[in-house]
N, C-alpha and C positions, 0 to 999 in steps of 0.2 A: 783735382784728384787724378793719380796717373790711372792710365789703361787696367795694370797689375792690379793696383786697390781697386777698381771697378769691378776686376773677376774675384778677386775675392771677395771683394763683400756680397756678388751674385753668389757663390756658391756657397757665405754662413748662409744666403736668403734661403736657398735650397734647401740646406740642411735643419733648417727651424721650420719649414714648412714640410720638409717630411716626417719628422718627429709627432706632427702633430696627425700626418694620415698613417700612423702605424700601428695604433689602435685595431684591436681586434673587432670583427662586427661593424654594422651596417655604421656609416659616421654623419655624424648628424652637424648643423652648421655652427653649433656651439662650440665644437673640439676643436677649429680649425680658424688660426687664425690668420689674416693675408695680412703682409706686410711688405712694402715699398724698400722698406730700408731695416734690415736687421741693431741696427742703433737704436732706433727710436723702441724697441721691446723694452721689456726687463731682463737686464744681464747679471746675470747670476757668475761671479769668477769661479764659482767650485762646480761649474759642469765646464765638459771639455767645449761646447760651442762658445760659451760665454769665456770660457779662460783665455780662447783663439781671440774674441772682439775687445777682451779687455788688455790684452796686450798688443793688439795692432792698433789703439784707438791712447797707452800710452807711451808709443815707441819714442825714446827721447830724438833728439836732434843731432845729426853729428855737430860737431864740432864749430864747424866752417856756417850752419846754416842758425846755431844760436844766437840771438840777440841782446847786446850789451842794451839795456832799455833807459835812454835819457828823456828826457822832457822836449827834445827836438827830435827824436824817431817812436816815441810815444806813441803818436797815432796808425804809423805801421804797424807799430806791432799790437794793437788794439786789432787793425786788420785783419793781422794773420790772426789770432785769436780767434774773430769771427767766423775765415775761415773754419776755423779747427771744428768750432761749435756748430757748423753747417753739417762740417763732413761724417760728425760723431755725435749729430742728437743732444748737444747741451742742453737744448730746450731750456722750462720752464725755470731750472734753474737759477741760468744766467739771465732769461731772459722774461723772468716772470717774480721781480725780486719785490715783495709787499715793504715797503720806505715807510717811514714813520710817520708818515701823512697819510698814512692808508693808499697813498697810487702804486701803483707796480711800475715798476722800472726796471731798466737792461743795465748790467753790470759794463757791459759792454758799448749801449748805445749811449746810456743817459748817466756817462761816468760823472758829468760835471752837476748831475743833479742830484743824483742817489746818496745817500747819507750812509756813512761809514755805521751809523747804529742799525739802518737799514741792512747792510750786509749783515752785521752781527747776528741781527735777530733770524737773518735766513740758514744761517748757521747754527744756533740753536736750536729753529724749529727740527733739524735735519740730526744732529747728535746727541740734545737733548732733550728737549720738552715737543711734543709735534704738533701740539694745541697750539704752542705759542704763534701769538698776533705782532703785531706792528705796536700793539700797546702794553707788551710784555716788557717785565726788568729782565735785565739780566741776569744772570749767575752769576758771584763771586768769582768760582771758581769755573773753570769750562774743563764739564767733566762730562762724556759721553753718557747716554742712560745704556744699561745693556739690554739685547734685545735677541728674543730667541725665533728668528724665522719660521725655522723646519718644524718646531711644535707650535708655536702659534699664526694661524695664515693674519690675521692683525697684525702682525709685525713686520710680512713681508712688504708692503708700497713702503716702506722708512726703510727697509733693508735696501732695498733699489735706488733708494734717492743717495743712500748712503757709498753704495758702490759706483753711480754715476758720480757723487761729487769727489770720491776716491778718484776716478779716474780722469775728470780734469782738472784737479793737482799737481797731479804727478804730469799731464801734458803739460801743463805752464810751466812747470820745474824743469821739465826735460826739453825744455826752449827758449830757454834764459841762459845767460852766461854764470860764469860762477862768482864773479864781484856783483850782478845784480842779484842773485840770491843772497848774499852777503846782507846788502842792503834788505833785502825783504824779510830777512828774518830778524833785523833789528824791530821789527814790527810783529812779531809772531806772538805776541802777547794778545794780536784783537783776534787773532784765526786760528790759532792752533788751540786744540779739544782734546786733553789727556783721556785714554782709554779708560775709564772702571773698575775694566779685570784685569790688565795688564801693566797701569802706572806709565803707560808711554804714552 
């Protein structure tokens, strides 16, 4: 991570730890919370701090720095990935995925062990069902459930899971070349999750 990205991510830290002492009256230690790394909170894209981390966490790649992804630079770019998921909080995600044997596994570390129905189901727990286990069927059909945050706080830990997994997406996409996108979307039948209310 350069210098630049250093000062800024000190200065969302700043700015989410002032938020929290701007409360009127005496502040007690419930209101305030410390954080090492403004990633690892909950980001919210429709406030302006979270719009700022969720755009600097999926700034694509120029051009010169994408990777065409073979099976002989594979493991680089697993790398850089890791990277990615260091510097932006992937966390539990990627790296706490329940496999159909009930172990957790890294999408990342334990590619050659994790089962493609184990990704699936980390995917439904997150768009559609959030009960679902490792002993869940699938959905026919992969249709998001909808979900009202702002009126119910039940909603909001799936809204956050939903905008972190939003947001490494769109970094893997924006770090690929565009024949291995090609490729990967000949496969968008096991990962893509049509919208509910929207039909996308």
């Amino acid at each position: 991570m350069s210098a630049r990205e250093v000062r800024y991510i000190n200065r969302e830290s700043n700015k989410i730890l002032n938020m929290s002492l701007t409360n009127t009256g005496a502040q007690s230690s419930t209101t305030t919370r410390f954080i090492l790394d403004p990633y690892s909170s909950d980001i919210n894209p429709g406030s302006e701090s979270g719009r700022k981390l969720f755009l600097k966490a999926t700034e694509e790649r120029t051009d010169a720095k994408r990777v065409d992804v073979t099976q002989g630079n594979a493991k680089e770019f697993l790398e850089l990935m890791t990277d990615d998921a260091k510097n932006f909080s992937w966390g539990a995600l990627v790296h706490m995925v329940l496999d159909t044997d009930g172990e957790r596994r890294s999408i990342l570390r334990d590619i050659r062990k994790l089962s493609l129905e184990g990704v699936k189901i980390q995917a439904m727990r997150i768009w559609n069902d959030s009960a679902a286990t490792y002993s869940s069927t699938l959905p026919t059909n992969f249709t998001t459930t909808a979900i009202d945050p702002e009126n119910n706080v039940a909603h909001q830990p799936i809204f956050y899971e939903r905008s972190r997994s939003t947001m490494i997406a769109k970094r893997i996409l924006g770090s690929i070349t565009a024949s291995t996108r090609k490729i990967l979307f000949t496969m968008k039948k096991d990962f893509s999750w049509m919208d509910s209310t929207t039909g996308e």
